[in-house]
KEVOKE-330015 format. One record per residue (C-alpha): residue in three letters; chain; x, y, z. Coordinates in nm, 3 decimals, padded with zeros to 5 digits. Example, Ala and Ser with C-alpha at 12.3 -4.5 7.8 and 13.67 -1.06 7.14 Angstrom:
BEGIN
{r ALA, A, {01.230, -00.450, 00.780}},
{r SER, A, {01.367, -00.106, 00.714}},
//
This chain:
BEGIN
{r UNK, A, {00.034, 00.242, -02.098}},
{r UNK, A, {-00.108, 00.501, -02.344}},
{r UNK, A, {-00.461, 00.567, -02.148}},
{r UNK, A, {-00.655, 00.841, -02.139}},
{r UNK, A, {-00.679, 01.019, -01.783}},
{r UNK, A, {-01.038, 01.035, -01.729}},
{r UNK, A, {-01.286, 00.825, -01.589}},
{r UNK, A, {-01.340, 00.542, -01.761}},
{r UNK, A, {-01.652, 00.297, -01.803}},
{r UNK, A, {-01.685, -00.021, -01.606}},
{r UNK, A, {-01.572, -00.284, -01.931}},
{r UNK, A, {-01.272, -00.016, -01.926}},
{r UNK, A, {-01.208, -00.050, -01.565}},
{r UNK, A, {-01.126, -00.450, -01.626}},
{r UNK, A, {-00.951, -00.400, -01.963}},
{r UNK, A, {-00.721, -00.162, -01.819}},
{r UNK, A, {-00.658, -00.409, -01.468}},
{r UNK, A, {-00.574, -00.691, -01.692}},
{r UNK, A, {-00.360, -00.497, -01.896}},
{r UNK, A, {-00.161, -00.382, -01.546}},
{r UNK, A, {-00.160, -00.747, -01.463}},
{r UNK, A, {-00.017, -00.817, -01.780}},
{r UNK, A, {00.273, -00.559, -01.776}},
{r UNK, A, {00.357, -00.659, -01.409}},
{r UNK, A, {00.380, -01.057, -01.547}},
{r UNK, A, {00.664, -00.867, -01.792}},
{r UNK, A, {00.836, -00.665, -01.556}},
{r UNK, A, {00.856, -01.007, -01.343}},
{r UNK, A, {00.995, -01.173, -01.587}},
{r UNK, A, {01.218, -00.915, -01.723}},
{r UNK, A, {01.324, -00.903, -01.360}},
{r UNK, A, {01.424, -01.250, -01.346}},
{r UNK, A, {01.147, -01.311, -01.113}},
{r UNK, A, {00.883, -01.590, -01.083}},
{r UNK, A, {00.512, -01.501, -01.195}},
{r UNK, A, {00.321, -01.368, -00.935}},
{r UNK, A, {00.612, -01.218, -00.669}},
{r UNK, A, {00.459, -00.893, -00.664}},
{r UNK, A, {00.102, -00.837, -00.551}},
{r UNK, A, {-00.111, -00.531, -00.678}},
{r UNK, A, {-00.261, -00.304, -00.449}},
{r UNK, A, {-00.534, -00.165, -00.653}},
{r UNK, A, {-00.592, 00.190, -00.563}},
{r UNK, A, {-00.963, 00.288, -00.565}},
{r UNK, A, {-00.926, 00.604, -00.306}},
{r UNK, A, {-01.200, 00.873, -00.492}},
{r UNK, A, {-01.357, 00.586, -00.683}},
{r UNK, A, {-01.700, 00.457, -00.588}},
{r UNK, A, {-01.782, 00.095, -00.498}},
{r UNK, A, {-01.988, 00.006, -00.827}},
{r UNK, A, {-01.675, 00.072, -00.973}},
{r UNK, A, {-01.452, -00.142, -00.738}},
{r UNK, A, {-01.753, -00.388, -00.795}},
{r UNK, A, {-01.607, -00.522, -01.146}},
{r UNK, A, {-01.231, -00.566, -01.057}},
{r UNK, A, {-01.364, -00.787, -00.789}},
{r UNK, A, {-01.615, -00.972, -00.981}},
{r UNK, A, {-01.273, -01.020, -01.237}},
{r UNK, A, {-01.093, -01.193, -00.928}},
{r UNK, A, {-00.897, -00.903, -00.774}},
{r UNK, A, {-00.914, -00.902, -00.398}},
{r UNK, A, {-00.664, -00.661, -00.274}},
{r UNK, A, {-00.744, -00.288, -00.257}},
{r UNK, A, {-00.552, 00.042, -00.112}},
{r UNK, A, {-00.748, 00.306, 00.036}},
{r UNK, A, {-00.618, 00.693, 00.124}},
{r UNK, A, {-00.855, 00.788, 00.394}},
{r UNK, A, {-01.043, 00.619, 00.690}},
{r UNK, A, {-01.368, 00.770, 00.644}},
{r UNK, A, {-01.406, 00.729, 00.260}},
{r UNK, A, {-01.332, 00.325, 00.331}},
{r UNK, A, {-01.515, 00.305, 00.594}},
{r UNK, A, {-01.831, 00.409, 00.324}},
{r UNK, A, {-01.718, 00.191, 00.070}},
{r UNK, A, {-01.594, -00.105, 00.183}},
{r UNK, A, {-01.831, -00.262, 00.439}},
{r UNK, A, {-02.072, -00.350, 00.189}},
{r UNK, A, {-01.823, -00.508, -00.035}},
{r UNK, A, {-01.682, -00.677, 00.194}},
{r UNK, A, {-02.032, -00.847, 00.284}},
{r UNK, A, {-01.983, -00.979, -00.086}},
{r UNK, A, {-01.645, -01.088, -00.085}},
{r UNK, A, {-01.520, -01.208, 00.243}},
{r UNK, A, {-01.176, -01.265, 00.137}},
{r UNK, A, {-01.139, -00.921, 00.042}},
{r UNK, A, {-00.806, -00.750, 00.189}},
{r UNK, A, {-00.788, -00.384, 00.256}},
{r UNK, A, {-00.471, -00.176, 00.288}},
{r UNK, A, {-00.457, 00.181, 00.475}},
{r UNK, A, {-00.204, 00.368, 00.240}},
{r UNK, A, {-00.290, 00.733, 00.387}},
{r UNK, A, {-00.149, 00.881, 00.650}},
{r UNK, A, {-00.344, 00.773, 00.993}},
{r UNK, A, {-00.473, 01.037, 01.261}},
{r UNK, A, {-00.502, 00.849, 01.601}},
{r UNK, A, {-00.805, 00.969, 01.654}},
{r UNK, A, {-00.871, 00.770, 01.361}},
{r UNK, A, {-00.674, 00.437, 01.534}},
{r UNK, A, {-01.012, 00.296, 01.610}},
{r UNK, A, {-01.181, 00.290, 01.329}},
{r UNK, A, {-00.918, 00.188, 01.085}},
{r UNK, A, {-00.860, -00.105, 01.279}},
{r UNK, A, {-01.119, -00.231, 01.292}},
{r UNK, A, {-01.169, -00.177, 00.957}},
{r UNK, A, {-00.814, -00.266, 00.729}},
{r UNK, A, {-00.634, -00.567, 00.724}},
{r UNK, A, {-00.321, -00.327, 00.671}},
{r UNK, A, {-00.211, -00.051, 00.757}},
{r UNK, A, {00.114, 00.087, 00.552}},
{r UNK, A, {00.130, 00.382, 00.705}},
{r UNK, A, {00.339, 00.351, 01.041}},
{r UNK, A, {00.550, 00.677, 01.054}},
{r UNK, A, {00.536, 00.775, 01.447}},
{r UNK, A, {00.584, 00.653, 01.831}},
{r UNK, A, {00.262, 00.798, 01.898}},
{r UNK, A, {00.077, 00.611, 01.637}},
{r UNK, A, {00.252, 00.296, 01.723}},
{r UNK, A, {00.158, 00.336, 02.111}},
{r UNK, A, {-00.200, 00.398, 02.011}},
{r UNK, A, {-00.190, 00.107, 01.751}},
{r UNK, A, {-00.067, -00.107, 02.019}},
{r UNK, A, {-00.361, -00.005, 02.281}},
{r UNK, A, {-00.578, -00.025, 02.020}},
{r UNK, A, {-00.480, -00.399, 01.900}},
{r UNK, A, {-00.495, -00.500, 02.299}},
{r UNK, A, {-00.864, -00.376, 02.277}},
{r UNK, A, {-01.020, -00.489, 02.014}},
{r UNK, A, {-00.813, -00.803, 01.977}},
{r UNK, A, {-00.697, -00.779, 01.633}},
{r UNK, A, {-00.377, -00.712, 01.481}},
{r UNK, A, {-00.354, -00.555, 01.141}},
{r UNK, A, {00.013, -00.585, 01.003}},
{r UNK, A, {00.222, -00.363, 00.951}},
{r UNK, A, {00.413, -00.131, 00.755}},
{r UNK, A, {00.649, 00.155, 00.824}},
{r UNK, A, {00.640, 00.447, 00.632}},
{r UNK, A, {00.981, 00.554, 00.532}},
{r UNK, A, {01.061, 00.889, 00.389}},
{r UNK, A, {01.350, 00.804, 00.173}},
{r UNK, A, {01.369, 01.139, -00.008}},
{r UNK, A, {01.330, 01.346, 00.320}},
{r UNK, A, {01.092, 01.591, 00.216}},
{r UNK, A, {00.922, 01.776, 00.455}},
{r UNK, A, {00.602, 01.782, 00.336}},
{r UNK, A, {00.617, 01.394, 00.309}},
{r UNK, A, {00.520, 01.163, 00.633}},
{r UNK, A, {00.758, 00.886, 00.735}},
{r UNK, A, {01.067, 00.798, 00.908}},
{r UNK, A, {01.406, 00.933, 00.806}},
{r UNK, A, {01.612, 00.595, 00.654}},
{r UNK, A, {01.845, 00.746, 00.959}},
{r UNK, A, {01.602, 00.669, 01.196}},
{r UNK, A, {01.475, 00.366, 01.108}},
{r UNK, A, {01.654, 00.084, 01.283}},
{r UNK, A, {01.582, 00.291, 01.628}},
{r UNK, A, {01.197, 00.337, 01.546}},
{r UNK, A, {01.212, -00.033, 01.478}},
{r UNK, A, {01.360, -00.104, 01.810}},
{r UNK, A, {01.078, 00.078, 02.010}},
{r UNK, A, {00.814, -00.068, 01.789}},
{r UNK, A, {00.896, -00.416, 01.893}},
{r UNK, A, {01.037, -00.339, 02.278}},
{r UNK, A, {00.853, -00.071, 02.359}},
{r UNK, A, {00.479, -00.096, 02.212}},
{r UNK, A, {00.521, -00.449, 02.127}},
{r UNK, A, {00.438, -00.430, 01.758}},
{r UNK, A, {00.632, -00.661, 01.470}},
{r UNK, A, {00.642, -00.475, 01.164}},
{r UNK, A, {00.627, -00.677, 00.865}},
{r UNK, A, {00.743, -00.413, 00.614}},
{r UNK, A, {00.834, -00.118, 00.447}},
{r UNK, A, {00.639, 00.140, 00.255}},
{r UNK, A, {00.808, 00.430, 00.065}},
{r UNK, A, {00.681, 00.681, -00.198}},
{r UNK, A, {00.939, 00.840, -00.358}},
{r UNK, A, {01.015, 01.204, -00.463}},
{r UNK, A, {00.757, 01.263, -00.810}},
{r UNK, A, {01.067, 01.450, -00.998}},
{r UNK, A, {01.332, 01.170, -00.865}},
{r UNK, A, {01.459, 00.861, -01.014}},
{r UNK, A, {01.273, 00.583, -00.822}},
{r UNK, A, {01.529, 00.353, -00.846}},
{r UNK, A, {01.781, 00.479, -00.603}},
{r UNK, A, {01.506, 00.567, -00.360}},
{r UNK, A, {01.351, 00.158, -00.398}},
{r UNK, A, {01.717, 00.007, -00.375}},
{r UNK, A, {01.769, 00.244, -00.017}},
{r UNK, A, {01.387, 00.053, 00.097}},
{r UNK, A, {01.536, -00.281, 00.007}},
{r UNK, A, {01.846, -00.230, 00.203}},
{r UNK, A, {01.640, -00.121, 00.495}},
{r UNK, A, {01.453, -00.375, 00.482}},
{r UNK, A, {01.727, -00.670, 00.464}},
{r UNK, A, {01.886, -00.517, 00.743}},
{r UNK, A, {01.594, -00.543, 00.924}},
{r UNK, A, {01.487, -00.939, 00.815}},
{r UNK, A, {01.126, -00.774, 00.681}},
{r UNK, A, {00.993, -00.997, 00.393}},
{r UNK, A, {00.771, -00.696, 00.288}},
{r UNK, A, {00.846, -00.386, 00.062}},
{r UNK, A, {00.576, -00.153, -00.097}},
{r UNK, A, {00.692, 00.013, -00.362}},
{r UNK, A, {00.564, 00.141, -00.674}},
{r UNK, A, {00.269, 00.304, -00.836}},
{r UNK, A, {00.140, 00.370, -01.191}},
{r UNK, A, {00.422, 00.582, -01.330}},
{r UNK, A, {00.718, 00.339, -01.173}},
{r UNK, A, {00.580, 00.008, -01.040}},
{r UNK, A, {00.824, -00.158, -01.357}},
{r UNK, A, {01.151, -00.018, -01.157}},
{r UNK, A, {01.014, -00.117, -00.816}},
{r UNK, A, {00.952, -00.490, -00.971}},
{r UNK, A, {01.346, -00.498, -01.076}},
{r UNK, A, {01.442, -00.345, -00.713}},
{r UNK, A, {01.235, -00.615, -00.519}},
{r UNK, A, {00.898, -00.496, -00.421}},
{r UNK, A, {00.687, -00.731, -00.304}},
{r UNK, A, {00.378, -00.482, -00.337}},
{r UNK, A, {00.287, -00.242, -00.566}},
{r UNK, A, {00.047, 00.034, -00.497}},
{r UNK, A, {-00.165, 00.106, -00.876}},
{r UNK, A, {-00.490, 00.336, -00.921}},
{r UNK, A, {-00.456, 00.571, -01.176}},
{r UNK, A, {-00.401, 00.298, -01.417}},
{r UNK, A, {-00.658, 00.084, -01.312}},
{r UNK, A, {-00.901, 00.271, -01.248}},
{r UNK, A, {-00.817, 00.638, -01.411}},
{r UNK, A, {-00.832, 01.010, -01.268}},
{r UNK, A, {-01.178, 01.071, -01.139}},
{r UNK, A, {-01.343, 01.399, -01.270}},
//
């Protein structure tokens, strides 16, 4: 997609998600896989709600979010609009923030520790709700990076389900920016079919195309949508 990175206009904003919509249809097919496998996360972290406001008014209902607190301005209100609206935590989650974000997200992708899963857990128990699940793998083992090490996944599985009582539903990964995706989406996959989780999140604006051809079910798209605020 040859886009400018800058903030674009609202009419932009909706040109630009059908044109993401339209590439995904092509990487489906190209894929060998049926129209409308993958869902698209739209990405509006930094972005204001009047200009979430027209991708929903064009039909989208699925949105990613970095942060707690900058949702938890945003969303509310929109949600009052659109009901149906489903909201995915992408960023990484403080527990002091466990609260809050669940109450607020539908999902939270970001699973990458025993002490966040024990706190998710109490959490769930108090409020009575249960947003799913992903978990956070770190497939190119960077330190920087949150996540589970692909080593140490089928144990922080285990005390997920026996110990805290959570299911899991996925995996999320974001590979290393000066890698080849590919190797790092196939290694997600594999996890994941170990594991029997229907779920992979994979994929953003510069390599969503590979992650369609690897499997993801999800794929995680802002910059393209939406562009690079100023």
């Amino acid at each position: 997609m040859n886009m400018k990175m800058t903030v674009m206009d609202h009419g932009d904003v909706v040109d630009h998600y059908h044109e993401v919509l339209a590439e995904m249809k092509a990487a489906e097919a190209a894929a060998g896989r049926p129209a409308g496998a993958v869902r698209l996360v739209a990405v509006s972290k930094t972005h204001p709600a009047e200009r979430i406001r027209p991708v929903l008014a064009a039909g989208h209902r699925l949105f990613g979010e970095n942060r707690v607190q900058e949702a938890a301005s945003k969303f509310p209100a929109l949600r009052q609009d659109y009901p149906d609206l489903e909201l995915h935590l992408i960023g990484p989650l403080q527990t002091n923030k466990v609260r809050e974000a669940v109450a607020l997200f539908d999902v939270i992708e970001s699973l990458d520790r025993l002490k966040l899963a024990a706190a998710l857990a109490a959490e769930f128990k108090r409020q009575d709700r249960c947003p799913a699940l992903y978990v956070q793998v770190n497939t190119g083992a960077e330190p920087q990076k949150a996540g589970i090490a692909p080593s140490e996944v089928d144990a922080f599985l285990t005390a997920c389900r026996d110990d805290y009582g959570l299911a899991p539903v996925g995996l999320m990964c974001i590979p290393p920016a000066d890698d080849d995706p590919a190797p790092h989406f196939a290694l997600l996959r594999d996890l994941a079919e170990r594991h029997g989780l229907a779920v992979l999140s994979m994929g953003m604006s510069g390599d969503y195309a590979a992650a369609v051809r690897a499997g993801a079910t999800h794929v995680r798209i802002g910059t393209a949508i939406f562009g690079v605020r100023s």
